[in-house]
N, C-alpha and C positions, 0 to 999 in steps of 0.2 A: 256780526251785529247789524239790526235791523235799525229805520226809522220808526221813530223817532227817538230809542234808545242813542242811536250815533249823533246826533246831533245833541243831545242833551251831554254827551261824552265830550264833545269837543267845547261844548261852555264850558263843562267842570275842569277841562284839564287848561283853557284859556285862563281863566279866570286863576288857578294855583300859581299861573307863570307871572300871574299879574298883567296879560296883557288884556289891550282892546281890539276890536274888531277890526279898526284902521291896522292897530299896527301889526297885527296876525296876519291880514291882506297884504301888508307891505315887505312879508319876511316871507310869504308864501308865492310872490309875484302872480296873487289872482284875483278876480273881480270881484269887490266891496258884496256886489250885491249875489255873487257865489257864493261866499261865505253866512252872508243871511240866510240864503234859504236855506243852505246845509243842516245850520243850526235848528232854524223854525222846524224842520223835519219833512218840508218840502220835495226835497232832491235828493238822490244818493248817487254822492259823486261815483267818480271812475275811482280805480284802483290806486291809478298814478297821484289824482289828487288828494287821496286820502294821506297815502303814503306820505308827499308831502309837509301835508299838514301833521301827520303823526310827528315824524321829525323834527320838526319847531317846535313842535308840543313835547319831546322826548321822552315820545308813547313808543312802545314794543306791537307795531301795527301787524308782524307775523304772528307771533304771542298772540293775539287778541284771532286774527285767523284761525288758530290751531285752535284755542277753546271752544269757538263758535263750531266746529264742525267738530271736536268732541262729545257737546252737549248735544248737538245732531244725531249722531251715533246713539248716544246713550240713549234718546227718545227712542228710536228704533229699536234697541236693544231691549230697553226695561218693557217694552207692550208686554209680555205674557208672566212678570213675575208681579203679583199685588201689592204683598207686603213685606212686612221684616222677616215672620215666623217663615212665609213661602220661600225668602231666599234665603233662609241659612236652610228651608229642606234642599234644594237644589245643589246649596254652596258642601253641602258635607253630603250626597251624597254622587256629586262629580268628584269630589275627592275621591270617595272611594272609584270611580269608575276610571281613574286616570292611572292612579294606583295597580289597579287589575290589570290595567292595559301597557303595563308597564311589566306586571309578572309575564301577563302573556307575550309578550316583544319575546324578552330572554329567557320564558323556557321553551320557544321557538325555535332555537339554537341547538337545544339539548333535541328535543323530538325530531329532529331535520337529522342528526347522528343515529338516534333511537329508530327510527324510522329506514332508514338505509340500511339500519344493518338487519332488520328483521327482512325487507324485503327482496334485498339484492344479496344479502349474504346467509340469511335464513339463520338469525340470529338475534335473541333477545336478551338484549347486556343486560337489564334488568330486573328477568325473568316477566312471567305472567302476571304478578302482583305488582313488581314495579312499575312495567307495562301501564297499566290499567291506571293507577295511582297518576301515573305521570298524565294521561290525557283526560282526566275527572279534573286535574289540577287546572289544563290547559283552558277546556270546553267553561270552568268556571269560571276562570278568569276573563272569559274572551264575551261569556253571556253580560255578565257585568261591564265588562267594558263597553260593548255595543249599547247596554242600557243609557250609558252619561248619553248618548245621542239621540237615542230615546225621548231623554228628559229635555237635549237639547231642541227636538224638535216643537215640546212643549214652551218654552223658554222662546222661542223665534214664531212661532204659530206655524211650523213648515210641518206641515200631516204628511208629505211625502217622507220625512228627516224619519218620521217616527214607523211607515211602513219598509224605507231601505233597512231600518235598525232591525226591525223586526225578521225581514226577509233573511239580513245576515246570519243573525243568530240558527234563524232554523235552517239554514241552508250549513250551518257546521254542528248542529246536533246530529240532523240526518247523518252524516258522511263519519262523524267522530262514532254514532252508534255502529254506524257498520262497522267502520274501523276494528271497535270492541269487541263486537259480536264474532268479527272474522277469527277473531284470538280462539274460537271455540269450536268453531265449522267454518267449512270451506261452502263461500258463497258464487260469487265471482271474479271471472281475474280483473287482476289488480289493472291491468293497462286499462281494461272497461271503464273500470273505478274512477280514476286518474282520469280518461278522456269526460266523463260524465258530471264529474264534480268543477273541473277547472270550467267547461260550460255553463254549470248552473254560478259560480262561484262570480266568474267574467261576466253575465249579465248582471249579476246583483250587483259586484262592485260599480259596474258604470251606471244604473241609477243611483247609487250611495254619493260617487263622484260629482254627478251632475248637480245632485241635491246643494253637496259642500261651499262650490261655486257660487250659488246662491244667496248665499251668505256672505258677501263678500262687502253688500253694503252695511252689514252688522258689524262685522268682523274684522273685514279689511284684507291684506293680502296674503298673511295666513291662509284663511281661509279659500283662496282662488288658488293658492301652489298645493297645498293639500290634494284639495278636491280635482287638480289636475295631473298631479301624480297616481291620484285614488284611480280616476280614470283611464290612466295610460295601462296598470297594472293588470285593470279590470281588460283592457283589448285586449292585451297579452293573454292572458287568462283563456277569453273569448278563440281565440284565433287557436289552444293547443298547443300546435306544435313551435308555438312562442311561449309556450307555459314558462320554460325557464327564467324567460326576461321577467314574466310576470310576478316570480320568485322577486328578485331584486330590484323590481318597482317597490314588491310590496315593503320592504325591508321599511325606505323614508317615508312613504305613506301611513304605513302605521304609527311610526316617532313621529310625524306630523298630527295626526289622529290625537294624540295621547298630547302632545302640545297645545292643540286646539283644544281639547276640555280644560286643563291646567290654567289657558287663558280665560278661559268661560268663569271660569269658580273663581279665580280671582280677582275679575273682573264685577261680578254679583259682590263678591266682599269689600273691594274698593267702594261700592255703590251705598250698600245698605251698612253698613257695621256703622257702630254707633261714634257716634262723633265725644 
């Protein structure tokens, strides 16, 4: 709280105590003519003195903190939504993107088994059709899901938010098509594959990461462990023959991912839904 809202705050809660300005001076042991100009909206004391004087006033001076730099936040936050109609588009359709990104987490699981046993054990538990089924399932869920970031980047004005979204996505069509395509012909080996993709993958993730970061005065800290686990994954990635770590970065990066929309869309609904 700013001047002269603050000083207009400490009349209104004087005045309910029934006190005067001597004796508010005389309960806060400070100078007659500090408390004047507090009021007139003059001066904006220090912290200690507020504090203080909250106390006598038996005001919730951290309470009054917190919403001040909520309302902060939310200024920051609402720039890129206009109205009501624009955020329920947003609020239903990070639903859906949180959603997606929650099938693709855990059918992540299943293809990480699917996937080893065709290539290390030359075997498809699924056969070719389930094969196929399963990673049309995956690549759609993961399009959509990278989408809510998309939107996020509309939502925050961040045009980088909406080129990493983008870069992801194509950077696992490309690989998920070969992937499919290999089902039919032999293209190239797979170790190629594996080194070529975790580099293209490693770069994207660490501007995706760097982007998340960025957000953190929107967001909060969410949004900086995210986007610094996004980016630890993405070095991994980057570096190869760390791929494995980058495995088990990516694991909390992504449930972090899918937590940061989840907060996003609720956070729009908190704002706009109608009173």
């Amino acid at each position: 709280m700013k001047q002269p809202e603050l000083g207009r705050k400490i009349i209104e809660l004087r005045k309910q105590k029934g006190l005067t300005q001597e004796e508010l001076v005389d309960l806060c042991n400070i100078n007659v003519r500090t408390i004047q100009r507090i009021e007139a909206g003059e001066v904006t004391p220090r912290s200690y003195t507020l504090k203080t004087i909250f106390n006598i006033l038996d005001f919730d001076f951290e309470a009054m903190q917190t919403t001040s730099e909520e309302k902060k936040d939310s200024a920051i936050f609402l720039t890129g939504i206009k109205d009501i109609k624009e955020a329920s588009f947003y609020s239903s359709h990070l639903n859906i993107a949180w959603i997606c990104g929650l099938i693709y987490f855990l059918t992540g699981f299943i293809e990480f088994a699917v996937d080893y046993a065709r290539y290390y054990e030359d075997d498809l538990i699924f056969g070719k059709a389930g094969y196929l089924s399963l990673k049309f399932i995956i690549l759609g869920s993961y399009i959509y899901f990278m989408r809510g970031f998309f939107i996020m980047g509309n939502i925050f004005k961040e045009y980088l938010l909406k080129i990493a979204a983008i870069a992801m996505i194509s950077v696992n069509i490309i690989f998920y098509g070969y992937d499919m395509i290999s089902l039919c012909t032999e293209l190239f080996y797979i170790e190629y594959v594996i080194v070529v993709h975790s580099l293209f993958y490693g770069i994207v993730s660490l501007i995706f990461g760097f982007v998340l970061l960025r957000l953190n005065l929107s967001v909060g800290k969410l949004a900086t462990i995210t986007g610094g686990i996004t980016l630890a994954s993405g070095f991994f990635f980057l570096m190869v023959f760390l791929l494995w770590l980058g495995y088990i970065f990516l694991i909390p990066a992504v449930l972090l991912q899918i937590i940061l929309l989840y907060k996003i869309r609720d956070l729009i609904k908190a704002k706009f839904q109608p009173r």
